[in-house]
C-alpha positions, 0 to 999 in steps of 0.5 A: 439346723434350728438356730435360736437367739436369746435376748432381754435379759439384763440387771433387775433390782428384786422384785423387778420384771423382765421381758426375754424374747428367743427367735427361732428359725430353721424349725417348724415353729409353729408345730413345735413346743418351745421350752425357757431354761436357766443355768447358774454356773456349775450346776445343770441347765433346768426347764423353767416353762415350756408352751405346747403348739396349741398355746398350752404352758407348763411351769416348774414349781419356782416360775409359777405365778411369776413368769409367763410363757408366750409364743408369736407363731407368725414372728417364730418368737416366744417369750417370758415375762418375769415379775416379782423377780428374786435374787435366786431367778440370777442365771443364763436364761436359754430357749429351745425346740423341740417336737413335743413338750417331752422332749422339751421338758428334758431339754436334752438337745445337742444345741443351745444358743449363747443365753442371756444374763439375769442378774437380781441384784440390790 
């Protein structure tokens, strides 16, 4: 069963940077697309970024130019870096697996990890 921990996430004054790192295990990290998403309570959980197996990246429209998706096949890490942060980036921030970037982009998985907090506050 594929397993993933969320870390890095924390308080941020706007446009402040931060670093999330997801360690995988229990998958075939490194033929598997990886996929950020974030939640704010009450409303449903959406892709953010998304990094094929080859390194190829995805992002919706309100991470562009702003975060970075990045993956470490030998540590099954991946990774966002979040610049110029905004009050409206404040969610839970998950990561997740799947074996294509489709099934990653619907993030339609039976399992998640606990997340981690955003906060952009002033």
């Amino acid at each position: 069963q594929v397993q993933v921990v969320e870390s890095g996430g924390g308080l941020v004054q706007p446009g402040g940077s931060l670093k999330l790192s997801c360690v995988v295990s229990g998958s075939a990290f490194s033929r598997n697309a990886m996929g950020w998403y974030r939640q704010v309570a009450g409303e449903k959980r959406i892709v953010v970024a998304a990094i094929h197996s080859d390194g190829r990246t995805t992002y919706a429209d309100s991470a562009k130019g702003r975060f970075t998706i990045s993956r470490d096949n030998i540590k099954n890490t991946v990774s966002m870096q979040m610049n110029r942060l905004k009050p409206e980036d404040t969610a839970v921030y998950f990561c997740n697996t799947g074996r294509t970037i489709w099934a990653v982009i619907a993030g339609d998985f039976d399992s998640w990890g606990q997340g981690t907090q955003v906060t952009v506050s002033s």
